[in-house]
C-alpha positions in Angstrom: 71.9 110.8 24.3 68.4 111.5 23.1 66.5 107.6 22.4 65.4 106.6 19.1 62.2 105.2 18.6 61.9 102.3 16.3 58.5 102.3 15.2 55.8 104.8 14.0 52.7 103.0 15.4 50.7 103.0 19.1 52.0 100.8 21.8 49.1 99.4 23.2 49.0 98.1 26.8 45.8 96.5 28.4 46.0 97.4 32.2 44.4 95.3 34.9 43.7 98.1 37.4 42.1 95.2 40.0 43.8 92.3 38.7 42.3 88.9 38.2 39.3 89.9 41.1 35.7 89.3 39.5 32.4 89.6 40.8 31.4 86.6 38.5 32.2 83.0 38.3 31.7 82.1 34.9 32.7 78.2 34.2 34.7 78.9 31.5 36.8 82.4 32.4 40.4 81.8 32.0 41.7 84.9 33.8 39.7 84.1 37.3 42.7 82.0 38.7 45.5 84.0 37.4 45.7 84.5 40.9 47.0 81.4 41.6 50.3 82.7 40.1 51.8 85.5 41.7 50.2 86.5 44.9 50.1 90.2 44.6 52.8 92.5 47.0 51.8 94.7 49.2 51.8 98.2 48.8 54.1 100.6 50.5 53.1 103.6 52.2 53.8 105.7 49.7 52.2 103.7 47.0 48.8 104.0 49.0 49.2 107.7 49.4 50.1 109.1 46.5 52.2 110.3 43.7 55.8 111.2 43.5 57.3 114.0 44.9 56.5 117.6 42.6 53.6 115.6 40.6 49.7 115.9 40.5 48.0 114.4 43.8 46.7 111.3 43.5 44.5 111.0 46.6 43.2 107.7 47.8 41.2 105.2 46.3 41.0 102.5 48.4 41.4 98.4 47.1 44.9 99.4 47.2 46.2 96.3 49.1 45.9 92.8 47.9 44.7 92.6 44.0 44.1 96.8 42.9 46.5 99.0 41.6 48.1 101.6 43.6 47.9 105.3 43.2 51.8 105.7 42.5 51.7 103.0 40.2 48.5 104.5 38.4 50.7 107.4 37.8 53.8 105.7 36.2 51.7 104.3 34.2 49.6 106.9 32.5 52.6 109.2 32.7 55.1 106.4 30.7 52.0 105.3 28.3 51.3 108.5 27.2 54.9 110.1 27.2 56.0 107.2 24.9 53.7 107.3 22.3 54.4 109.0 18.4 50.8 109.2 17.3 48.3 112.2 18.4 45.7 109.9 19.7 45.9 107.4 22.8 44.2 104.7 23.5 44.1 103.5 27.4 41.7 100.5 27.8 40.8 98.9 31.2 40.1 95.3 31.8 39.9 92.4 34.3 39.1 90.8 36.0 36.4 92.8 36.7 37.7 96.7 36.3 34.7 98.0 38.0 35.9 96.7 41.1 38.1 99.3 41.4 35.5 102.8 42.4 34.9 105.3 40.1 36.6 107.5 42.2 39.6 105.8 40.8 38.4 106.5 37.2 38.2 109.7 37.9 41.3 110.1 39.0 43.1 108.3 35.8 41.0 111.4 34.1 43.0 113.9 35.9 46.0 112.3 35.9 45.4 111.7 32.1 44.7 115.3 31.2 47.7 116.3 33.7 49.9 114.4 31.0 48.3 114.6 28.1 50.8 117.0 26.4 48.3 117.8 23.7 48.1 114.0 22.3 44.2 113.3 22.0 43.0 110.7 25.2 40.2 108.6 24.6 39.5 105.3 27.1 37.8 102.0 26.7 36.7 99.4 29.8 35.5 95.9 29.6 32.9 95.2 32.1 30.3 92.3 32.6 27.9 95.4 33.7 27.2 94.7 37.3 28.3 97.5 38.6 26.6 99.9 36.3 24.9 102.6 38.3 23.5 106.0 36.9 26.3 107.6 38.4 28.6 105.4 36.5 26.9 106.4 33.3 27.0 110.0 34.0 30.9 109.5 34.2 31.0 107.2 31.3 29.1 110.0 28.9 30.6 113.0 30.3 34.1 111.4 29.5 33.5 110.2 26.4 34.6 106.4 27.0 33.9 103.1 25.1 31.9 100.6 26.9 32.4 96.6 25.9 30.0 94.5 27.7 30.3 91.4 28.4 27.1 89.1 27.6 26.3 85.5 25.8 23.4 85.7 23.9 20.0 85.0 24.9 19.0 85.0 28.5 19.0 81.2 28.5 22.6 81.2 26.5 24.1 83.2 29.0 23.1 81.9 32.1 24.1 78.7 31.3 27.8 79.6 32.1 27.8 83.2 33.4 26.9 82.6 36.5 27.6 84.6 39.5 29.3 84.1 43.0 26.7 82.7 44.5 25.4 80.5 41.7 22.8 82.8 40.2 22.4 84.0 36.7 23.3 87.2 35.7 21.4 88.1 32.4 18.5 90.0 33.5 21.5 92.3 35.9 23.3 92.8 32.6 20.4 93.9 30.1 19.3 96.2 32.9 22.9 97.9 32.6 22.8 98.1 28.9 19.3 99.9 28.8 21.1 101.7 31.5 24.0 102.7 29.0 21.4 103.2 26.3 19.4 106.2 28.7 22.9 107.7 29.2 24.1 108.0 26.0 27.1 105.7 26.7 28.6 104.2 23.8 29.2 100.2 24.1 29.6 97.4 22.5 29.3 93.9 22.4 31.8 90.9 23.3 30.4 87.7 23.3 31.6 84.1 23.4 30.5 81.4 21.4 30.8 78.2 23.8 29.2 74.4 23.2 26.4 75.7 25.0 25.1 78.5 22.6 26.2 77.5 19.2 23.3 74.8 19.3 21.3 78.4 18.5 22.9 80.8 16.0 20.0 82.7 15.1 18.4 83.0 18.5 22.0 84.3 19.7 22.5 86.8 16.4 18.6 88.3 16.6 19.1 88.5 20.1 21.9 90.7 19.9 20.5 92.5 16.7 16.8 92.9 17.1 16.5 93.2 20.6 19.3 95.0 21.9 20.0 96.7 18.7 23.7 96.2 19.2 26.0 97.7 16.3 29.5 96.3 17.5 29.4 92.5 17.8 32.6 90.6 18.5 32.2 86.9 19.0 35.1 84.7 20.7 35.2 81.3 20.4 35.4 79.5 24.3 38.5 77.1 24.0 40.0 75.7 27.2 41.8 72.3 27.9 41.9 70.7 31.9 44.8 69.9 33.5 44.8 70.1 37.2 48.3 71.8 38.3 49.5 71.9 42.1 48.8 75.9 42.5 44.9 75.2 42.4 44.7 76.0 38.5 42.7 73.7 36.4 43.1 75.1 32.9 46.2 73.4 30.5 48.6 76.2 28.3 50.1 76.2 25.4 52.6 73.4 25.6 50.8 71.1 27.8 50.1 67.6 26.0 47.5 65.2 26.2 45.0 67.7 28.1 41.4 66.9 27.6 38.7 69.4 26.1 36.9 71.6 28.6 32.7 70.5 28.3 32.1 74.1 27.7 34.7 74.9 24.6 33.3 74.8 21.2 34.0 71.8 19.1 35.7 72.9 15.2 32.7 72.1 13.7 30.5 73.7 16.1 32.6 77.3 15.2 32.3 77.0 11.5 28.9 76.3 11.5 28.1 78.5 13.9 29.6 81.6 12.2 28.4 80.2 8.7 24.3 80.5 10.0 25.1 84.0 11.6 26.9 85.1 7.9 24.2 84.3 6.3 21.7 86.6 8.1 24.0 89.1 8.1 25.1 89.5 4.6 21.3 89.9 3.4 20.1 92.1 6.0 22.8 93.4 8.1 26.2 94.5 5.7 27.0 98.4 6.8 24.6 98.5 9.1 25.6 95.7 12.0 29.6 95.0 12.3 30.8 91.8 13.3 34.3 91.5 13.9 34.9 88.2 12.3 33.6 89.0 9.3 35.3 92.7 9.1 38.6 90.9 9.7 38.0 88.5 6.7 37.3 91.4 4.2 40.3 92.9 5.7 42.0 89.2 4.9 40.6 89.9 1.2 41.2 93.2 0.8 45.3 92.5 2.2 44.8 95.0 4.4 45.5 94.5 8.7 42.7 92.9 10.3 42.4 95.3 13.3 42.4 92.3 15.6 45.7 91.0 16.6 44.1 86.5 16.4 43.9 87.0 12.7 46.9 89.4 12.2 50.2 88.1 10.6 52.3 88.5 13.8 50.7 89.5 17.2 52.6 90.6 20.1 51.8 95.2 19.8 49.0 94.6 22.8 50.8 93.6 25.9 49.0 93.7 29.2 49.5 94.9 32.5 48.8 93.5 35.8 47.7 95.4 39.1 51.0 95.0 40.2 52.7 96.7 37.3 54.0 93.1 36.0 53.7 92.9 31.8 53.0 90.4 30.1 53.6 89.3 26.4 49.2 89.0 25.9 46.6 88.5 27.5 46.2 85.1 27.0 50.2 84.6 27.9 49.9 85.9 31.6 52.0 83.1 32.8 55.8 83.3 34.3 57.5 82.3 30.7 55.9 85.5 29.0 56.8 88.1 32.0 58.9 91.2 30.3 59.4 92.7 33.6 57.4 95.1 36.0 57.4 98.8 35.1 58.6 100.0 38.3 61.9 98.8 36.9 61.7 98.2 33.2 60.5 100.7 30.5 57.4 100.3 28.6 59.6 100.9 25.5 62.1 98.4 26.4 59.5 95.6 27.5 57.3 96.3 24.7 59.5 96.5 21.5 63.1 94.1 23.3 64.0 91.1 22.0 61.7 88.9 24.2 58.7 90.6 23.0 59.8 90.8 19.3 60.6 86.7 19.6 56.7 86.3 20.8 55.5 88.3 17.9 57.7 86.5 15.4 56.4 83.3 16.8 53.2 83.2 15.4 54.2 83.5 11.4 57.4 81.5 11.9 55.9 78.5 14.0 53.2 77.8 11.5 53.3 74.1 9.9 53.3 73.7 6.3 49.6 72.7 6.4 49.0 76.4 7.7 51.5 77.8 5.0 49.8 76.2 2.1 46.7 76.8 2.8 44.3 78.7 0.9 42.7 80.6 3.7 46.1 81.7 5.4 45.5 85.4 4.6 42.9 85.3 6.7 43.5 83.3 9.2 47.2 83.3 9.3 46.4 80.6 12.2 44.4 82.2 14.3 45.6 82.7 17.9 48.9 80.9 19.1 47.2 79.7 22.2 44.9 77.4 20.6 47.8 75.8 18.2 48.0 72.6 20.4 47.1 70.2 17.5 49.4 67.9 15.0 48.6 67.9 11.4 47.9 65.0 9.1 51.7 64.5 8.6 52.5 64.6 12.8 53.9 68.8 12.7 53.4 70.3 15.7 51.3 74.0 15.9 47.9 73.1 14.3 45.3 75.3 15.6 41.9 73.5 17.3 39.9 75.4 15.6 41.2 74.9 12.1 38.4 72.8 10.5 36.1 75.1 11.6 37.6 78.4 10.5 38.0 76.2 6.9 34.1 75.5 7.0 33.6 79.4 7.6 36.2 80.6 5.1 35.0 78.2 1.7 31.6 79.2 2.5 32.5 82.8 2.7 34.4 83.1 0.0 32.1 84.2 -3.0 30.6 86.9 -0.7 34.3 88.0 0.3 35.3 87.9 -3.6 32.2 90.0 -4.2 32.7 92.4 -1.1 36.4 92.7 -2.3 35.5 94.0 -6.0 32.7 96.2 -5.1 35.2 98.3 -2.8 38.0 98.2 -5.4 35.3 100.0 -7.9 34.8 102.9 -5.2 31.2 101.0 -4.1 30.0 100.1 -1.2 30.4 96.8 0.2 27.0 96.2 1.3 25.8 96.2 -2.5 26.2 92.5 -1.9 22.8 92.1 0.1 21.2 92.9 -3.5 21.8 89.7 -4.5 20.9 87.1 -2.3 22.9 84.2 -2.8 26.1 84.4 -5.3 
């Protein structure tokens, strides 16, 4: 009985080849103790040396035990990923944890193994990295293969060492510029994921120049640092979803902070910068405008089409959801297609539209937001519903104050002209 596919679109799966493991200790990373939940198995023999019986060699990679993915379960994987998908092109990205941790001679294998499988669908790779790691051998491979780099900085040398600290105490700033400039001699392409935190939103402009005028980055995303405390018996210190009465992390950004932060680096950007430097907020809210998908599953309608997998071939609903609650199973014994489009993973999706209070459904902004990110929806509104997001009064500063630029944007497009014809005009 041949299986019917029920959508058209990619199914995207993050994949954790080394787990939770990071070089870094930066105060605010909510993935670091992750390990705390699930110590990882043990390979077997024949997950440390290899592939299946009749399939491609998968050598040795070592990191196999404890938090790495094995070389079987390597295999599954990019076999099942790829084998499942209806478009021509896919889209394997590889996060952390720290993915470097794992040697490129692991990389290079997921190459093989991907060209081995690729049954004429078009391969291309991304991997998230704080840029450590980064040798010239590294970028070699990087360029040769044609894979997207996102690097992982804060701003300014004295934004980012403020919280990006490494194991031993020490900033890591100067390490990471090195590695970009590193990238940049290559050829590599990369891009730029930063956080906003309490620490660098005192400093919009510093942080935005920094990024545009001195390491004349293109692709800028921006993430707001939210995290709540609550001590739990495991050795975890960071509160989810449905924990109450959990108090604000020192390092998360404040509402206000967010709005106002995002409001200075808007302005800069739509006089100088529109076409020219892309920052994901901001394409996401012209997408709002335009009613068009974001691109970027916090400001999407529903979420739930990027699950992730760990090391250990465990998936979860997000990657923000890596807790027991949100499990769909372990690919060893559970399909991708069944985890990724069943009825657990379809409730998670729906929860985001249909657990949004009447304050969020009302609002004026709502095709832009559609409330943000689930995870940060531990606030009551005025009239004591549950699901506000914590960042609400700030995305309202950002969105009233955009919203003549956004109108502008929107009817320039419609008439078949660019959107950057706004920077002609200064203020609206």
């Amino acid at each position: 009985m041949s299986t019917v596919y029920p959508f058209a679109r990619p199914l995207y799966v993050m994949a954790k080849p080394a787990g939770p493991k990071c070089n870094l200790r930066c105060q605010y990373c909510y993935y670091l103790e992750k390990q705390h939940l699930a110590p990882s198995p043990v390979p077997s023999p024949e997950e440390e040396g290899g592939g299946a019986a009749g399939s491609l060699p998968s050598g040795r990679f070592g990191g196999g035990r404890g938090f790495g993915m094995s070389p079987k379960l390597l295999e599954q994987y990019i076999r099942d990923y790829i084998q499942l998908q209806q478009t021509p092109d896919v889209l394997f990205t590889w996060h952390g944890g720290e993915p470097m941790l794992k040697p490129l001679s692991f990389y290079q294998q997921v190459v093989r193994l991907q060209k081995y499988y690729a049954q004429g669908k078009r391969i291309s790779n991304s991997i998230q990295t704080n840029g450590l790691l980064l040798t010239p051998e590294w970028c070699k491979f990087l360029h040769d293969e044609g894979w997207l780099v996102g690097i992982s900085i804060d701003g300014t040398q004295e934004q980012h060492d403020a919280y990006r600290l490494d194991a031993v105490g020490r900033g890591t700033w100067s390490r990471v510029v090195r590695s970009i400039h590193l990238l940049n001699e290559y050829g590599v392409e990369w891009n730029a994921m930063a956080t906003a935190n309490h620490h660098n939103a005192k400093d919009p402009l510093a942080f935005y120049h920094f990024f545009r005028d001195e390491l004349r980055c293109k692709f800028l995303q921006i993430s707001p640092v939210v995290e709540r405390i609550k001590e739990h018996s495991d050795g975890r210190h960071l509160a989810q979803l449905f924990d109450e009465n959990c108090p604000i992390a020192p390092f998360s950004i404040r509402p206000e902070e967010w709005g106002k932060f995002m409001c200075t680096i808007f302005d800069e950007w739509v006089r100088h910068d529109v076409g020219e430097v892309f920052v994901q907020l901001f394409d996401a809210a012209l997408a709002g405008w335009m009613g068009v998908p974001p691109g970027v599953c916090v400001y999407a309608e529903e979420c739930g089409h990027a699950a992730v997998m760990e090391h250990n071939g465990d998936v979860y609903s997000c990657d923000h959801f890596v807790f027991p609650e949100y499990k769909l199973g372990n690919i060893r014994t559970h399909g991708l297609l069944q985890m990724l489009y069943g009825t657990k993973q379809n409730r998670f999706s729906r929860m985001k539209k249909e657990a949004l209070p009447r304050q969020c459904r009302e609002c004026p902004w709502l095709k832009a937001c559609h409330g943000e990110c689930p995870r940060l929806r531990f606030l009551h509104t005025a009239d004591g519903e549950p699901g506000l997001n914590y960042l609400c009064a700030g995305y309202k500063i950002f969105f009233q104050h955009v919203a003549p630029y956004m109108d502008y944007m929107r009817s320039e497009l419609i008439a078949g002209r660019p959107a950057s014809n706004v920077m002609k005009f200064g203020r609206i």
